[in-house]
C-alpha positions in Angstrom: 13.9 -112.9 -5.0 16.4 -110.8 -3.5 16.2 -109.6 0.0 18.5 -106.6 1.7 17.8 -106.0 5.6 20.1 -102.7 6.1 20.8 -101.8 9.7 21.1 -98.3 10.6 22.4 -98.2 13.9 21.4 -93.9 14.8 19.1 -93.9 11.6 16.2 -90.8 13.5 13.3 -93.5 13.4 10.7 -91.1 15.1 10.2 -87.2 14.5 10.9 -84.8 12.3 14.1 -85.3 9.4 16.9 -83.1 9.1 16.7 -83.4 5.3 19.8 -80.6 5.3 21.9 -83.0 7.9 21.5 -86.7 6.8 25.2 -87.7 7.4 24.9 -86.4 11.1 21.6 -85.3 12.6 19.8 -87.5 10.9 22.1 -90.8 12.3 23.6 -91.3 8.8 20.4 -91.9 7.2 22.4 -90.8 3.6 24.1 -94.6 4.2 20.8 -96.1 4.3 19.4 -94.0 1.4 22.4 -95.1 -1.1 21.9 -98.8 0.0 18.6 -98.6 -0.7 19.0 -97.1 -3.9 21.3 -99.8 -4.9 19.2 -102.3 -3.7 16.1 -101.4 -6.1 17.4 -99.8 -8.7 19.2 -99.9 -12.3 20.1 -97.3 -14.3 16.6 -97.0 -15.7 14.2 -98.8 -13.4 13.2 -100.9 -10.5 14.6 -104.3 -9.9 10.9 -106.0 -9.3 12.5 -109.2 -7.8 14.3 -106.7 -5.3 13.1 -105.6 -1.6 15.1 -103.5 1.3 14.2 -103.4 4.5 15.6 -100.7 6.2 15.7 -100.7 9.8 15.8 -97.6 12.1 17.2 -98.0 15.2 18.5 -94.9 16.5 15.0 -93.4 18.3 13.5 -91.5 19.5 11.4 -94.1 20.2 11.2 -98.1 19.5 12.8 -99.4 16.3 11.1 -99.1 13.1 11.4 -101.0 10.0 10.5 -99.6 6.9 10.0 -101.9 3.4 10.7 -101.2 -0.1 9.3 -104.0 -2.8 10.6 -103.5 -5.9 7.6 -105.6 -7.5 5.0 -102.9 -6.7 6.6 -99.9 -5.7 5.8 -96.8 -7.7 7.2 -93.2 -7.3 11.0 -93.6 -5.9 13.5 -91.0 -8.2 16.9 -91.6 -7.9 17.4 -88.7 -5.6 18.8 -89.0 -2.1 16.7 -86.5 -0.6 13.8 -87.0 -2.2 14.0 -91.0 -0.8 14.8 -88.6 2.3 11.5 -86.7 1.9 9.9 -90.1 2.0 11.5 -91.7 4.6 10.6 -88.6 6.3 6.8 -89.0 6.1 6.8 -92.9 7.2 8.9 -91.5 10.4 6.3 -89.1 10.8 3.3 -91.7 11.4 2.7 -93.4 14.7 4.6 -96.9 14.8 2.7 -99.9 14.2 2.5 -103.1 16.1 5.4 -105.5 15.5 4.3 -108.4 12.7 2.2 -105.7 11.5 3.0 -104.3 8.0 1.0 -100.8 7.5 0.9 -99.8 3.8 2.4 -95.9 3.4 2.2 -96.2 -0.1 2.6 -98.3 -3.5 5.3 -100.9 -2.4 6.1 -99.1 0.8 5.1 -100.4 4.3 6.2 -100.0 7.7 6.7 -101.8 11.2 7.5 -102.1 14.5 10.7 -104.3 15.6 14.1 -104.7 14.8 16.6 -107.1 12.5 15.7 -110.2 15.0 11.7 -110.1 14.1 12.9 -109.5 9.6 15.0 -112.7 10.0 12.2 -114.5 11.5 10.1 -113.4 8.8 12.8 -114.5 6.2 12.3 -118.2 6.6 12.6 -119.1 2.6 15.8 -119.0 1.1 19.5 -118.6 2.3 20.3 -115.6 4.6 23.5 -114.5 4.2 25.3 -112.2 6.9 28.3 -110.3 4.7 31.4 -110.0 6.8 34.9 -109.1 5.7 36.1 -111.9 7.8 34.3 -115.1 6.4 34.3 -117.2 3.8 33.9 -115.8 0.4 30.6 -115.6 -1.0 31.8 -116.8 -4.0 34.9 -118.9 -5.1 37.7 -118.2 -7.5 36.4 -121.2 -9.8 32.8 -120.6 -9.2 31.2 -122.3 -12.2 28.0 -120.2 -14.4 25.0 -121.6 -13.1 22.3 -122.7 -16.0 19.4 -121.1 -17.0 19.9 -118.2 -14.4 19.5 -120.7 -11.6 20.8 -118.0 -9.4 18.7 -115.0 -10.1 15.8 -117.3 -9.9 16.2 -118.5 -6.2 15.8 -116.3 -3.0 18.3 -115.1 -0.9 18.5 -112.5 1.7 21.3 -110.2 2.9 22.3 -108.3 5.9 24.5 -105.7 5.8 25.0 -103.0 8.5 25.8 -99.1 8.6 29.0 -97.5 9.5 28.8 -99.5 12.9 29.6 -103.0 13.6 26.6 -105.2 13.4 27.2 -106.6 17.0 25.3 -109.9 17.8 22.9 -111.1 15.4 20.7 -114.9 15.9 23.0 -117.1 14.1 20.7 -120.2 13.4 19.8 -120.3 9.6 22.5 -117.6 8.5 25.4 -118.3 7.0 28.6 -115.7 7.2 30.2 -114.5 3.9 32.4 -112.1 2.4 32.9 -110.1 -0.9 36.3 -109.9 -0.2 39.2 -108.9 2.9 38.4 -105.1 2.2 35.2 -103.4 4.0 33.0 -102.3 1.3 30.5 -99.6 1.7 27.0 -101.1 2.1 26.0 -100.2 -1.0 28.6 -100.8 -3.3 28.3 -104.6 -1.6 25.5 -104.6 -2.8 26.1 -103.3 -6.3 28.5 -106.5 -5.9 25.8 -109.2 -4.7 23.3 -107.9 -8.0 26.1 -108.5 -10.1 26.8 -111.8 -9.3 23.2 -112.9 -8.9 22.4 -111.2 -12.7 25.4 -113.3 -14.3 24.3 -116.4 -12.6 27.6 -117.0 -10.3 27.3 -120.0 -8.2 27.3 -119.1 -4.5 29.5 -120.9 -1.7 26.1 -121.2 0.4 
């Protein structure tokens, strides 16, 4: 299983879209929307061991997270502003209670709370924090794990907007990097699938 919590730091998570204005008046929902996309999808399908959890921060309103599981979700085209129309609706609907995942749709669900309440929900696996700064994720030797160990065992990923990610709850995360250059969030990720599918062994 593969896990991405994406941060979105003035994502709108309350009212009405500006599907014509993403990039701005929307609170660069357009970076969210192309990490997502790389987080569930190939070039002809879903990743079913994949889910993104974005998280909307930038009000009106409380946060709002909204969840994408690759194993049952149905419906998401490879279109930025039709995953925009989507995300549109979900903001639309009152807010549940924090804990409390409300099914929109096949494989979609939203709730209350920010990136503090998905890490507390992430208690299997390795969460890994990507940071320019920090050790590599990988190393330069890293050996091909057998039978796609790696693939197989669940990890979780944070990655952040166009905004620092500012204090996060350290306990259980460990900090990596892809690399000294700031990669957009979703070309990390396109990164992270690629090592995970060819069975790299991580520095965990």
């Amino acid at each position: 299983m593969r896990r991405f919590a994406v941060v979105g730091h003035r994502a709108m998570s309350k009212g009405k879209l500006p599907l014509n204005d993403l990039a701005s008046g929307a609170g660069r929902m357009d970076v969210l929307i192309r990490a997502l996309m790389a987080g569930l999808m190939t070039s002809h399908g879903l990743r079913k061991d994949s889910v993104v959890v974005l998280h909307l921060l930038g009000g009106p309103g409380p946060p709002r997270r909204i969840k994408f599981d690759g194993g049952t979700l149905k419906g998401l085209h490879a279109d930025e502003r039709s995953i925009a129309g989507t995300i549109a609706k979900v903001i639309a609907t009152p807010l549940p209670p924090i804990g409390h995942w409300q099914p929109i749709t096949a494989g979609i669900s939203h709730s209350g709370g920010g990136l503090d309440f998905t890490l507390k929900e992430w208690q299997e696996g390795t969460t890994v924090l990507l940071d320019a700064e920090a050790p590599r994720l990988w190393t330069p030797k890293a050996m091909l794990l057998e039978n796609g160990s790696a693939s197989e065992r669940t990890v979780n990923f944070v990655l952040s907007d166009d905004q620092p990610l500012g204090d996060v709850a350290t306990e259980g995360v460990v900090l990596r990097s892809l690399g000294d250059q700031w990669l957009q969030g979703h070309m990390a990720i396109g990164v992270v699938h690629f090592l995970l599918d060819e069975g790299v062994e991580l520095n965990l």
